[in-house]
Backbone bond lengths (Angstrom), bond angles and torsions (degrees), N, CA, C in turn:
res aa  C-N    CA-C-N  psi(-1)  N-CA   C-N-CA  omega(-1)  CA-C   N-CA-C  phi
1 X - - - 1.459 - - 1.525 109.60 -
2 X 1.332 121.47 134.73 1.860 124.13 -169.96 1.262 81.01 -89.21
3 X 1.550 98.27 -169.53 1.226 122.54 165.23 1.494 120.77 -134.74
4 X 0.784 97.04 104.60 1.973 119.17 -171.76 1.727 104.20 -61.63
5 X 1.361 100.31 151.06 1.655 122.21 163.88 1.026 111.00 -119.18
6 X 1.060 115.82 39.12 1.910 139.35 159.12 1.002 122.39 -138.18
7 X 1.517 137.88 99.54 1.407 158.19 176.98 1.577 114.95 -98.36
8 X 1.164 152.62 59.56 1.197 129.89 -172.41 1.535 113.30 -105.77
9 X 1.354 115.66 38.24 1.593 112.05 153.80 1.475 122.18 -174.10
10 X 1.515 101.98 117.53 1.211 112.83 -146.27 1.876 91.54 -137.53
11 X 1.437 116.90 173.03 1.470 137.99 163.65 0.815 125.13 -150.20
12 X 1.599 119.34 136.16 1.456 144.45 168.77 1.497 129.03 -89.44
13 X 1.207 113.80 168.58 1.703 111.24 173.74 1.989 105.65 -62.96
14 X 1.364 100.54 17.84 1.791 97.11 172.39 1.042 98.43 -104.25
15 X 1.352 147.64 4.32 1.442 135.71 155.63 2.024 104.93 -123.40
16 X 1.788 106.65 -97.40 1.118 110.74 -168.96 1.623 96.91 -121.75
17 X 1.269 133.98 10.55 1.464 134.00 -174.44 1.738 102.49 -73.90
18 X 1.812 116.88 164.07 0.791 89.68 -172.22 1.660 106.44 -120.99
19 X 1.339 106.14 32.74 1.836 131.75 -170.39 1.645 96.63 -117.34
20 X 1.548 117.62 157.02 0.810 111.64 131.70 1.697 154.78 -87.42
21 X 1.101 128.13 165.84 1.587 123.40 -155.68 1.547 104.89 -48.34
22 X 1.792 110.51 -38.20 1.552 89.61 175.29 1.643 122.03 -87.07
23 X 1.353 98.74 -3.08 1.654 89.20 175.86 1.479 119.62 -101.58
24 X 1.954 104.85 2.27 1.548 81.03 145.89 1.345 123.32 -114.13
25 X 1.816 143.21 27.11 0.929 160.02 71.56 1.797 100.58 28.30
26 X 1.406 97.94 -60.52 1.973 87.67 -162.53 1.513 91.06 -93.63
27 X 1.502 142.47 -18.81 1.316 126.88 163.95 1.368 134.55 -49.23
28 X 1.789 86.57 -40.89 1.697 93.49 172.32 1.536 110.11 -74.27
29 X 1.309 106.98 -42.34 1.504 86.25 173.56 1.457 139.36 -71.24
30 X 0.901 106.03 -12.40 1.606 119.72 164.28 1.408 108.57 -75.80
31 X 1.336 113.15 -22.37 1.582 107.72 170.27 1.367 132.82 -83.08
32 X 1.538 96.26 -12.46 1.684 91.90 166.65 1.935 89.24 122.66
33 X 1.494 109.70 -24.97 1.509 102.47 -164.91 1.898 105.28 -66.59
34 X 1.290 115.76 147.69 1.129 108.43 155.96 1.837 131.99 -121.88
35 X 1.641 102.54 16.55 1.499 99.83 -173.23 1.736 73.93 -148.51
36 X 1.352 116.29 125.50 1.318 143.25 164.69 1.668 107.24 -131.44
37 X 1.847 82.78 160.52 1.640 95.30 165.38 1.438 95.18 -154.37
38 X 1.549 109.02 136.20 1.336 119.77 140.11 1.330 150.11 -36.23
39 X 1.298 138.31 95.41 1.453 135.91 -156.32 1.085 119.55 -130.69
40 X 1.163 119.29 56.17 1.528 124.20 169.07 1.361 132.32 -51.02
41 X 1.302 100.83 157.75 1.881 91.12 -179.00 1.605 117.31 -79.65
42 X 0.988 112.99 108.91 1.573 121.76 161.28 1.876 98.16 68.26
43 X 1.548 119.18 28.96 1.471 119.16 -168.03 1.787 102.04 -144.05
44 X 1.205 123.67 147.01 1.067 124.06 169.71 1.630 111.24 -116.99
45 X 1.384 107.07 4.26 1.796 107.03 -159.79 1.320 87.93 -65.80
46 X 1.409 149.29 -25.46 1.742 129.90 -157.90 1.666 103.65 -92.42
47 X 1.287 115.48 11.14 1.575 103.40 -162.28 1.999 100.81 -93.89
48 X 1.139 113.03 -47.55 1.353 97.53 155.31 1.250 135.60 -27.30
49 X 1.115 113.39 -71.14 1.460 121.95 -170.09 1.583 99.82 -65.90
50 X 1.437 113.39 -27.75 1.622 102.56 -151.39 2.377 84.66 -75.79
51 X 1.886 97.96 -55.29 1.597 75.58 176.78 1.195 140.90 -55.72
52 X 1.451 117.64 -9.67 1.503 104.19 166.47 0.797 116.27 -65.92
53 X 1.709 109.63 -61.39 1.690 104.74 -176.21 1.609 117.02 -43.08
54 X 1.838 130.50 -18.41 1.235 139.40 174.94 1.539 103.44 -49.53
55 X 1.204 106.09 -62.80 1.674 133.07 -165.95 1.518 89.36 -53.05
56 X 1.503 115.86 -80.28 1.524 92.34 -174.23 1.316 144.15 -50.67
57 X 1.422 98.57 -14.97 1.594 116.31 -165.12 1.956 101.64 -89.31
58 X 1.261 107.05 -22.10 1.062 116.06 179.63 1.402 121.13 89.28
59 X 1.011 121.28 21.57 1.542 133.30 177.26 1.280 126.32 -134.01
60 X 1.267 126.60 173.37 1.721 123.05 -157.13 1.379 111.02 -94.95
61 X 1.517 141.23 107.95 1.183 111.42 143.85 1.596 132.64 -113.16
62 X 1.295 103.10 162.61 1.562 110.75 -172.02 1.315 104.61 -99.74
63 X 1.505 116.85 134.61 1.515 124.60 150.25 1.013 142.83 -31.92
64 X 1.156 132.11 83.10 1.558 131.50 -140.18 1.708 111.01 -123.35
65 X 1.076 127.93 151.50 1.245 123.30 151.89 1.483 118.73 -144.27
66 X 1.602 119.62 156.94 1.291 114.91 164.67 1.666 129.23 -120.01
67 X 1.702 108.04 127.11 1.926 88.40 -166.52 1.503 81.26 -135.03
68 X 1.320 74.99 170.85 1.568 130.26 -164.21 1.591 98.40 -77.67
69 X 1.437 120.79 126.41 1.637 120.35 162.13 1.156 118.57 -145.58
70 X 1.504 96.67 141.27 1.617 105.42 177.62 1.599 120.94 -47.55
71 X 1.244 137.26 148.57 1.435 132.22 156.21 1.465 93.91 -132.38
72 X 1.695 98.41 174.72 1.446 104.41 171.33 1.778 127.43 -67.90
73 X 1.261 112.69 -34.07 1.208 119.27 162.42 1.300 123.80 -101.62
74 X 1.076 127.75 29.79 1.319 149.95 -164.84 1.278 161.14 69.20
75 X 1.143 154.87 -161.94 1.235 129.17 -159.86 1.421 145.37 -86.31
76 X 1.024 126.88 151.52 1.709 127.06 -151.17 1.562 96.24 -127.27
77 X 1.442 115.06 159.28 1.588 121.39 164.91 1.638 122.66 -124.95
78 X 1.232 118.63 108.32 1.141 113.90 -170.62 1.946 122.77 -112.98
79 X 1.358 105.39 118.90 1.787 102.84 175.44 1.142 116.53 -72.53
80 X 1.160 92.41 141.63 1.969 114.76 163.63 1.565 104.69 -105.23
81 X 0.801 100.18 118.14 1.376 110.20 166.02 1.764 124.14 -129.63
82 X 1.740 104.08 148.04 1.597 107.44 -171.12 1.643 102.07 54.13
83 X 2.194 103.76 58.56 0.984 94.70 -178.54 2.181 103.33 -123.11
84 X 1.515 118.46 161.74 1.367 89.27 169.45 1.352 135.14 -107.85
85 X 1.312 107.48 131.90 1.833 112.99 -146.51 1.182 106.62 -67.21
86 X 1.842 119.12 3.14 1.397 120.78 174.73 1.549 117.35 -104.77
87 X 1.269 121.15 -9.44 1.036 135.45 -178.72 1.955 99.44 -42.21
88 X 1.512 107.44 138.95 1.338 95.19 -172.04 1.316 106.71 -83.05
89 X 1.569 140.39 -25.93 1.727 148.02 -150.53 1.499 84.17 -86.72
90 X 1.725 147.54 -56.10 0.796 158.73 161.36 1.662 135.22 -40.91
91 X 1.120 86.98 -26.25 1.782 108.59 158.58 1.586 114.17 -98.36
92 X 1.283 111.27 -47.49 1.408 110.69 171.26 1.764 113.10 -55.21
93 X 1.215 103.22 -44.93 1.793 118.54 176.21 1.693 110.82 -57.49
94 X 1.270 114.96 -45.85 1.740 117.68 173.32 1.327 94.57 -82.32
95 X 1.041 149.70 -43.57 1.267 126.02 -159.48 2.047 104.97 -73.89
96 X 1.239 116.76 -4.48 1.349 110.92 177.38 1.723 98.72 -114.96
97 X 0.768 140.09 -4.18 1.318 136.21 172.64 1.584 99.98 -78.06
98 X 1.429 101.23 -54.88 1.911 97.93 175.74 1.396 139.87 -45.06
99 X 1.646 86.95 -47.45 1.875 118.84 155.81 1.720 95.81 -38.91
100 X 0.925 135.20 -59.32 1.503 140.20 -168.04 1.113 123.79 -69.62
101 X 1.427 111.85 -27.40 1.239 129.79 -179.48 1.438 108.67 -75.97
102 X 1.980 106.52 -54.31 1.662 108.28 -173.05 2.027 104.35 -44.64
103 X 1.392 84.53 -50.62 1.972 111.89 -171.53 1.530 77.36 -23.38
104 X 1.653 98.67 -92.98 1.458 116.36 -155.33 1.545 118.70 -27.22
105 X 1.181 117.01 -53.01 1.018 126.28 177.37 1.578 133.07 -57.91
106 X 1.324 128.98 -33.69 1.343 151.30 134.01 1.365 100.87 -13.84
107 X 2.075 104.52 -77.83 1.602 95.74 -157.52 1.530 93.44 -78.94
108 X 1.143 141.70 -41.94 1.617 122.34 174.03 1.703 115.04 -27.12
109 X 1.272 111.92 -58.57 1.538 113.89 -172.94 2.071 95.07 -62.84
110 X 0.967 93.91 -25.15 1.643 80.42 -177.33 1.292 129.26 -81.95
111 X 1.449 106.54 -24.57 1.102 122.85 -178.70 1.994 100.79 -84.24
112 X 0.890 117.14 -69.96 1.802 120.23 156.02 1.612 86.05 -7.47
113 X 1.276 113.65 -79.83 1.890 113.47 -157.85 1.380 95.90 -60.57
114 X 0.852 145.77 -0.49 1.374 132.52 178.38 1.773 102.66 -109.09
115 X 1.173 127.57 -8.10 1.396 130.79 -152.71 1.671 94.71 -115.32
116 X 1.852 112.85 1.50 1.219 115.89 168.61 2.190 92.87 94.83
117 X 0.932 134.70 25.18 1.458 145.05 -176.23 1.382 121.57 -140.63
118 X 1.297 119.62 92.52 1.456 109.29 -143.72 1.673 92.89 -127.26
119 X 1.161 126.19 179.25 1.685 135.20 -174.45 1.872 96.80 63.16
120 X 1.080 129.02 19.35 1.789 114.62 177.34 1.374 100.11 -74.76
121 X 1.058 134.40 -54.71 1.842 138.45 175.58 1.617 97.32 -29.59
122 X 1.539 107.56 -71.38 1.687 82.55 -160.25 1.713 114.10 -93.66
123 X 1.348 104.42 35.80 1.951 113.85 -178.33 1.176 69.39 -122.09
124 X 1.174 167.85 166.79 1.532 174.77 97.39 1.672 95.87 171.02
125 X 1.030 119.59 -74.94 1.285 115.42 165.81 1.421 143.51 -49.54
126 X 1.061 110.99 -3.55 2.046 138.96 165.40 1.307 94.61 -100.14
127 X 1.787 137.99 -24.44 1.465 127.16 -145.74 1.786 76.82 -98.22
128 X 1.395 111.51 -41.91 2.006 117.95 -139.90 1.823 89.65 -92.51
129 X 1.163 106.62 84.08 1.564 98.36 168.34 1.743 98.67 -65.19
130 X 1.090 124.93 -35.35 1.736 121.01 176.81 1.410 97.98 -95.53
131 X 1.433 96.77 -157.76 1.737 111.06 179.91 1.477 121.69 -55.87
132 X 1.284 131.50 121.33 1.101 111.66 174.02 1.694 140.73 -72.25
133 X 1.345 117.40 -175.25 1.786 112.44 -149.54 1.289 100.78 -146.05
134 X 1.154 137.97 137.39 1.745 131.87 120.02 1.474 101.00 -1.85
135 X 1.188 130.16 -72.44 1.492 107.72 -159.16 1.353 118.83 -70.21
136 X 1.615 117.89 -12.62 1.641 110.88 176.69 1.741 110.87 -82.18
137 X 1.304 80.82 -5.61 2.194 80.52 172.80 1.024 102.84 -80.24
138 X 1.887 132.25 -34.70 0.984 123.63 -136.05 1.856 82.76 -113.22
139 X 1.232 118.36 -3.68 1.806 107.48 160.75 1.622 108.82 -82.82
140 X 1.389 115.02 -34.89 1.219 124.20 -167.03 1.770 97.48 -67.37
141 X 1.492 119.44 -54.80 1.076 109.37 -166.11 1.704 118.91 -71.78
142 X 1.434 114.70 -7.23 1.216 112.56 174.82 1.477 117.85 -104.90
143 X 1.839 115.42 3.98 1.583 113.58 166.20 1.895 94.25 -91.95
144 X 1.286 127.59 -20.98 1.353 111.40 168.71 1.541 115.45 -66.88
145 X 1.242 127.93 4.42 1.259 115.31 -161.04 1.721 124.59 74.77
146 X 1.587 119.63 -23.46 1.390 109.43 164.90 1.087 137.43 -28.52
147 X 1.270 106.30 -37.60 2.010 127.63 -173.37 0.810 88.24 -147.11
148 X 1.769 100.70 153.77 1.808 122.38 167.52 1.141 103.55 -108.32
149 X 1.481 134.43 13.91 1.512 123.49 154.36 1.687 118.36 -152.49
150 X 1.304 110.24 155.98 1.320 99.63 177.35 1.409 131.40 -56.52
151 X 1.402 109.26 -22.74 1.945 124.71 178.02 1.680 94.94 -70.91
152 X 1.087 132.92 -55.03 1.366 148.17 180.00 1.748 110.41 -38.60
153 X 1.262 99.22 -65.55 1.155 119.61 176.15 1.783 112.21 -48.39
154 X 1.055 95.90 -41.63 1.998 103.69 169.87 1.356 99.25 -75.62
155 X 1.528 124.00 -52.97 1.414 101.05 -155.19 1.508 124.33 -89.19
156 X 1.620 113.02 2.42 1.107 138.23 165.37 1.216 117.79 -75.72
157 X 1.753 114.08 -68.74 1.650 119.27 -163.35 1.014 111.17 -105.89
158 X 2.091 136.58 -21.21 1.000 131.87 -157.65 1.915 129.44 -136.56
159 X 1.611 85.00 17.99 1.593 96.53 -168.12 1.687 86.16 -85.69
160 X 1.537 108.40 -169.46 1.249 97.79 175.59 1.975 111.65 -104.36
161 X 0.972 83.37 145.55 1.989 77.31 -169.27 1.625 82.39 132.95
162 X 1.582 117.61 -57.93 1.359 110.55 -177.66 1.608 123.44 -35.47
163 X 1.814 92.17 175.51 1.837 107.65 -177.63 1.477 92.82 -69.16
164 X 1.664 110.13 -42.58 1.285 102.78 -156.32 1.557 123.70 -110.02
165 X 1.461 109.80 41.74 1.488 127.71 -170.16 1.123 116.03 -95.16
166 X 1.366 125.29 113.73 1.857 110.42 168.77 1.550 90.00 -128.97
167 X 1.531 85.30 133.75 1.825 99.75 166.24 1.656 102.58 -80.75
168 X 1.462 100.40 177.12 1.383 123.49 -151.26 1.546 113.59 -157.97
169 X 1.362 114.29 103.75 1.495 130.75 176.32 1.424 104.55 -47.55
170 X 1.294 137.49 100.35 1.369 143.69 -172.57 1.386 111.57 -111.73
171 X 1.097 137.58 126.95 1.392 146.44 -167.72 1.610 99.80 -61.41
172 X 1.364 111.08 125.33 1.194 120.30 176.25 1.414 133.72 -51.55
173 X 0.993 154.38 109.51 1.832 154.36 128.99 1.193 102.60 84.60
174 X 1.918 102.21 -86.43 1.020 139.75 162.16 1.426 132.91 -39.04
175 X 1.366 116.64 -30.00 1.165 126.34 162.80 1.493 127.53 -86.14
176 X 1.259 111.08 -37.92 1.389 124.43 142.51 1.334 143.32 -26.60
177 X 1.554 96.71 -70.50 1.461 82.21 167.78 1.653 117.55 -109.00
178 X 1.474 120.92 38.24 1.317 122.01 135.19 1.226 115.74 -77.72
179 X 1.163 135.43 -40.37 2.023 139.82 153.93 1.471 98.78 -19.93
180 X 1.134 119.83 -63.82 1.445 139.33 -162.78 2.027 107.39 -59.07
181 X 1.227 73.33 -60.62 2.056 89.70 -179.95 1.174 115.92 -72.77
182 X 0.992 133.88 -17.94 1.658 160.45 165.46 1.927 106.94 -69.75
183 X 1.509 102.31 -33.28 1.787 95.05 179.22 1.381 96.48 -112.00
184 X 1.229 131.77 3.52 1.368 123.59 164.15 1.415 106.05 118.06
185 X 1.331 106.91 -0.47 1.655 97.41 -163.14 1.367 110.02 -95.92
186 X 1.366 111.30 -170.03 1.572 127.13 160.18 1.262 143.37 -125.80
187 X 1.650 124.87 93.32 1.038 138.69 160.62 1.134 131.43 3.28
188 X 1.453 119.30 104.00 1.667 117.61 177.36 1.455 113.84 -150.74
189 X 1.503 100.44 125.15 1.402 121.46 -167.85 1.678 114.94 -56.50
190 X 0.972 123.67 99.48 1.058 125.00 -166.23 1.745 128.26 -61.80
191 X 1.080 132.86 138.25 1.728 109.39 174.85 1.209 146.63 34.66
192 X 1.627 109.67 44.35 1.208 122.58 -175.63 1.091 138.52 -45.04
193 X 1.502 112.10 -39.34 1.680 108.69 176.86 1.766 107.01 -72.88
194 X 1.257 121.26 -2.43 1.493 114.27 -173.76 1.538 105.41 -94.20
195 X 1.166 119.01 67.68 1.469 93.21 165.35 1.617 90.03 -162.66
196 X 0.866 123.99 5.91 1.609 125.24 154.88 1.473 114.36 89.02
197 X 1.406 96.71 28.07 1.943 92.72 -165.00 1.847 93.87 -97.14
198 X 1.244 87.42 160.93 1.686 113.07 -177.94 1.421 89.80 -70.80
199 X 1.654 107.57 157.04 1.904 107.33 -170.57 1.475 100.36 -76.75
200 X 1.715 142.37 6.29 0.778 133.75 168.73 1.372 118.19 -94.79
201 X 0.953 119.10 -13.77 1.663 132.46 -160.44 1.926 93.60 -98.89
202 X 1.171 96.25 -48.87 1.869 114.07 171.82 1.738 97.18 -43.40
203 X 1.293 121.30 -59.38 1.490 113.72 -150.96 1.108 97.10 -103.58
204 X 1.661 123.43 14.49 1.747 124.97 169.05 1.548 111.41 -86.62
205 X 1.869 99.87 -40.37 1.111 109.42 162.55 1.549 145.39 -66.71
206 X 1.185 90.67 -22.17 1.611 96.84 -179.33 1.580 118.44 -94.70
207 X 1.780 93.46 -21.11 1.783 97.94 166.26 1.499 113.23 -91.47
208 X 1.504 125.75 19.06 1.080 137.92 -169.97 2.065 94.86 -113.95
209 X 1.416 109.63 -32.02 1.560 133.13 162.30 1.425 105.18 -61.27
210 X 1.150 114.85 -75.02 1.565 124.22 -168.93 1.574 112.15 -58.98
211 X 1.834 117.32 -44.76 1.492 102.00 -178.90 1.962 99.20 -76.03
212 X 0.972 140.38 30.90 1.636 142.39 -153.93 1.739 87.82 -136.09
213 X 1.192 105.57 -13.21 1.945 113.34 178.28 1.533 109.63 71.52
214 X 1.800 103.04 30.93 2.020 91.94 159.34 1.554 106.13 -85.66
215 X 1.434 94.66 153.58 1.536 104.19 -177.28 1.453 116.51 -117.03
216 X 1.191 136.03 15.42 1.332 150.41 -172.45 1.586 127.54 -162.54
217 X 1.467 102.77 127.72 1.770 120.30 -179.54 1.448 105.10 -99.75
218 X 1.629 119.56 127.71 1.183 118.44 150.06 2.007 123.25 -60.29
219 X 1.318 84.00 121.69 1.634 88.77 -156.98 1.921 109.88 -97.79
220 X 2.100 101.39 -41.05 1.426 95.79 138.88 1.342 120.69 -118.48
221 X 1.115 106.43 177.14 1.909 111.86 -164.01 1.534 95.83 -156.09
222 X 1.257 108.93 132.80 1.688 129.67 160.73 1.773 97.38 -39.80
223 X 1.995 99.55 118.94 1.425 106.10 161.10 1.444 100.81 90.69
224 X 1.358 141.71 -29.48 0.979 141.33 170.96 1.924 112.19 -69.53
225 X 1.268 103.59 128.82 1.607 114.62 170.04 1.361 116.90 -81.58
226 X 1.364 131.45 -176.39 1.711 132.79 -157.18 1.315 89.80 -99.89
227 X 1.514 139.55 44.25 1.423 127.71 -170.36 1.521 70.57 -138.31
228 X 1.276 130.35 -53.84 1.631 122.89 -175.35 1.061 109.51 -68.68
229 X 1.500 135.10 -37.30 1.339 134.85 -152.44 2.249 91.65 -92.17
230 X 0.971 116.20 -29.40 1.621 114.79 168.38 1.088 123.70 -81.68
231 X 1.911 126.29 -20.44 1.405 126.88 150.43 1.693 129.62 -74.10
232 X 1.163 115.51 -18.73 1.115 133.69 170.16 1.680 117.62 -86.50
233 X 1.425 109.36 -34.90 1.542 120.91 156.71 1.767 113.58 -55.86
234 X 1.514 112.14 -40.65 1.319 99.89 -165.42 1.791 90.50 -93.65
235 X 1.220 115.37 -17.54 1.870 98.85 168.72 1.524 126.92 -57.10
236 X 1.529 100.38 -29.22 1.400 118.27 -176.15 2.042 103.34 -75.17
237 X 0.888 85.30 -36.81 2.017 97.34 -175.61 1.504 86.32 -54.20
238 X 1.430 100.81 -52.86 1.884 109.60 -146.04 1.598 109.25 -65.91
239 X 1.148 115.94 -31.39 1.259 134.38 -165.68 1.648 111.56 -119.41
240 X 1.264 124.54 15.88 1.450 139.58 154.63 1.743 93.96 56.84
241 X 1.694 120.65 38.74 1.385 119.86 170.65 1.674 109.18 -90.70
242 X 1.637 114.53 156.63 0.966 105.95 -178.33 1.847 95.92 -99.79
243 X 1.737 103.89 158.61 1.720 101.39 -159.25 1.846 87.87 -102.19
244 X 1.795 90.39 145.39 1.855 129.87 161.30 1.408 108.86 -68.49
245 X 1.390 99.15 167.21 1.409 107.17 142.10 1.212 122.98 -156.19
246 X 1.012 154.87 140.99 1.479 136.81 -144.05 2.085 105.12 -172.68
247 X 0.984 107.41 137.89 1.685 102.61 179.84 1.218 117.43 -84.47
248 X 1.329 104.50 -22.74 1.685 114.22 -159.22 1.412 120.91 71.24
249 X 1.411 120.19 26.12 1.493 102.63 -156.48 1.629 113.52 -95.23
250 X 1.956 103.05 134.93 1.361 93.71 -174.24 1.680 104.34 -107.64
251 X 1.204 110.44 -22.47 1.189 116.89 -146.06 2.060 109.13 -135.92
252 X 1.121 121.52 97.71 1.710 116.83 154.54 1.344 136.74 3.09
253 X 1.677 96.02 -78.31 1.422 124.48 154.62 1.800 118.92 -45.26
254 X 1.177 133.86 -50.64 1.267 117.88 143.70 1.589 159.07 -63.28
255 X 1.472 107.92 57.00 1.060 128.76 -151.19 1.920 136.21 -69.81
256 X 1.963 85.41 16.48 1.069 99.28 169.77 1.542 121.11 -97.82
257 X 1.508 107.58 7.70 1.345 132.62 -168.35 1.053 96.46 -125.24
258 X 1.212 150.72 102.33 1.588 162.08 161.95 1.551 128.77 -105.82
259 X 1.396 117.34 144.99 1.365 97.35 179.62 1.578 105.56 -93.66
260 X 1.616 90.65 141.94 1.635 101.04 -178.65 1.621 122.77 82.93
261 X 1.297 118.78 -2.34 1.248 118.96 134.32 1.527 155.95 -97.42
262 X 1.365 81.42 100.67 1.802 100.29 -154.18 1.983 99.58 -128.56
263 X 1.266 97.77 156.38 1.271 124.34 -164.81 1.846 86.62 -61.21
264 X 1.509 128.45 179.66 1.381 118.93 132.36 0.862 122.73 -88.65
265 X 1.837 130.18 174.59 1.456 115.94 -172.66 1.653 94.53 -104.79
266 X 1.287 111.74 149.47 1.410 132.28 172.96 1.235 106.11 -31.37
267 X 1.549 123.21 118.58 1.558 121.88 166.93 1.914 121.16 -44.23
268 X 0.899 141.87 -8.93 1.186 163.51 -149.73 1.943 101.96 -122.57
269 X 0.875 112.65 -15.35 1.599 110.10 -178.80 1.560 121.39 -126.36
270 X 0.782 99.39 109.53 1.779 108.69 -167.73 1.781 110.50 -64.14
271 X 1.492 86.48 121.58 1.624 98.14 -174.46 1.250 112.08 -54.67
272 X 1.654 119.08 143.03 1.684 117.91 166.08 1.512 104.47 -58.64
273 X 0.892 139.22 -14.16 1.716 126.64 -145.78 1.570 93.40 -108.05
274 X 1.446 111.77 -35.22 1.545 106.09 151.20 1.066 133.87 -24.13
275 X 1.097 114.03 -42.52 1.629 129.86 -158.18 1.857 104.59 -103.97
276 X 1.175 112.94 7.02 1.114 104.24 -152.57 1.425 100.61 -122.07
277 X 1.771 122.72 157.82 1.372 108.28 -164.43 1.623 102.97 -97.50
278 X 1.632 113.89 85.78 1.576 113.14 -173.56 1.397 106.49 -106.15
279 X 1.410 117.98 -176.27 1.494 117.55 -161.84 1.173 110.04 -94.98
280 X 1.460 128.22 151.21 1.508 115.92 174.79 1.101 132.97 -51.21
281 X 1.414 129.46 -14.77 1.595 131.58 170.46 1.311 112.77 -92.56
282 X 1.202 123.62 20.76 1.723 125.25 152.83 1.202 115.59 -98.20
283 X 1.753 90.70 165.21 1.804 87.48 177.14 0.714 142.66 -38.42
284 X 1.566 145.23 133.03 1.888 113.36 167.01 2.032 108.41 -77.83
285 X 1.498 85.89 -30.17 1.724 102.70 177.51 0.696 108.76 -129.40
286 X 2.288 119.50 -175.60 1.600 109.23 -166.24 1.566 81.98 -151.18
């Protein structure tokens, strides 16, 4: 695995990360990256802080976010990136995804109390300085002793089928990434091979992305091997998207997820960051 000077998807303590925006700002830069973006879940509060800390650190970051969308068989995550966090359709758009989030989270802790696991509501809420997540249940439930690991903790209390699962009305595709096109940015399907769909269901979804006007596939992704990063390369061919790259990184302690170790992208596929309005002392390539 190299190590890239292209990071564009990352999390902070403004969603489910477990740094704040400027200290993972100084990770990437200590890692060698020099063009990042912030991508929180369904939140823009870390992008301030994260570009200053950019500015001092001497490297670029972009305004980024990552949300949640409905599909027909279910749900997908898609970035905006080089987006503006003031844009009003885009503020109006996070501010109801969050609404969904508090929801969700409520009946999760309730359902937990009913599953014999009780106090997660207000340890989730001391954990989520931002919006809260699935993954702050799933820290909470393994400092109670419920689970002895955070994977555990999902596949026990919080997958769906679980005690402690509540789905969540998520603004559709389409609505999404008009949010996105509306702050200036550009749409990119995030982590494709992770979501378990049959290769037909994969290219229903992503042409369900593309007629919705996203223009970009994450092609490598944090944790993904060269078997994902060449199926996700030929989605991008297939569907005339330009290719991401992004680590996903939320967490330190998971250190198979790092920022800035990422595959390169195939000479043959035109970088998103190309396309994007970044400063002259960033990459042009990676």
């Amino acid at each position: 695995m190299s190590v890239s000077r292209v990071d564009l998807h990352m999390h902070s303590t403004a969603s489910d990360g477990h740094l704040s925006p400027a200290a993972v700002v100084e990770r990437a830069a200590e890692s060698g990256v020099r063009l990042m973006a912030l991508t929180d879940h369904d939140s823009v509060d870390g992008v301030a802080e994260a570009q200053t800390s950019a500015r001092e650190q001497g490297i670029a970051c972009l305004a980024g976010i990552e949300l949640s969308a409905r599909w027909a068989r279910g749900v997908v995550h898609i970035v905006g990136l080089d987006i503006d966090i003031t844009s009003p359709a885009l503020v109006e758009g996070v501010t109801r995804q969050q609404a969904e989030r508090h929801d969700r989270a409520a009946r999760i802790a309730e359902r937990l109390a009913g599953a014999g696991v009780p106090g997660m509501g207000d340890r989730v809420a001391q954990l989520a300085s931002g919006v809260p997540g699935r993954a702050h249940f799933a820290r909470a439930l393994v400092e109670q002793g419920a689970s002895p690991t955070f994977q555990a903790a999902f596949e026990r209390y919080l997958k769906r089928g679980r005690p402690g699962y509540a789905a969540v009305q998520w603004a559709s595709i389409d609505e999404v990434v008009a949010w996105i096109h509306a702050a200036g940015g550009t749409a990119v399907f995030a982590h494709p091979l992770r979501y378990g769909l049959s290769r037909g269901a994969l290219r229903a979804v992503i042409q369900a992305f593309v007629d919705a006007g996203g223009g970009a596939i994450e092609v490598a992704n944090g944790g993904g091997g060269r078997d994902d990063l060449s199926a996700a390369a030929a989605l991008a061919r297939r569907f005339g998207l330009t290719a991401s790259k992004g680590s996903d990184f939320h967490d330190p302690d998971f250190p198979w997820i790092e920022i800035g170790r990422l595959e390169p992208i195939p000479r043959d596929l035109t970088p998103v960051w190309e396309t994007l309005r970044v400063t002259p002392d960033t990459p042009a390539n990676d």
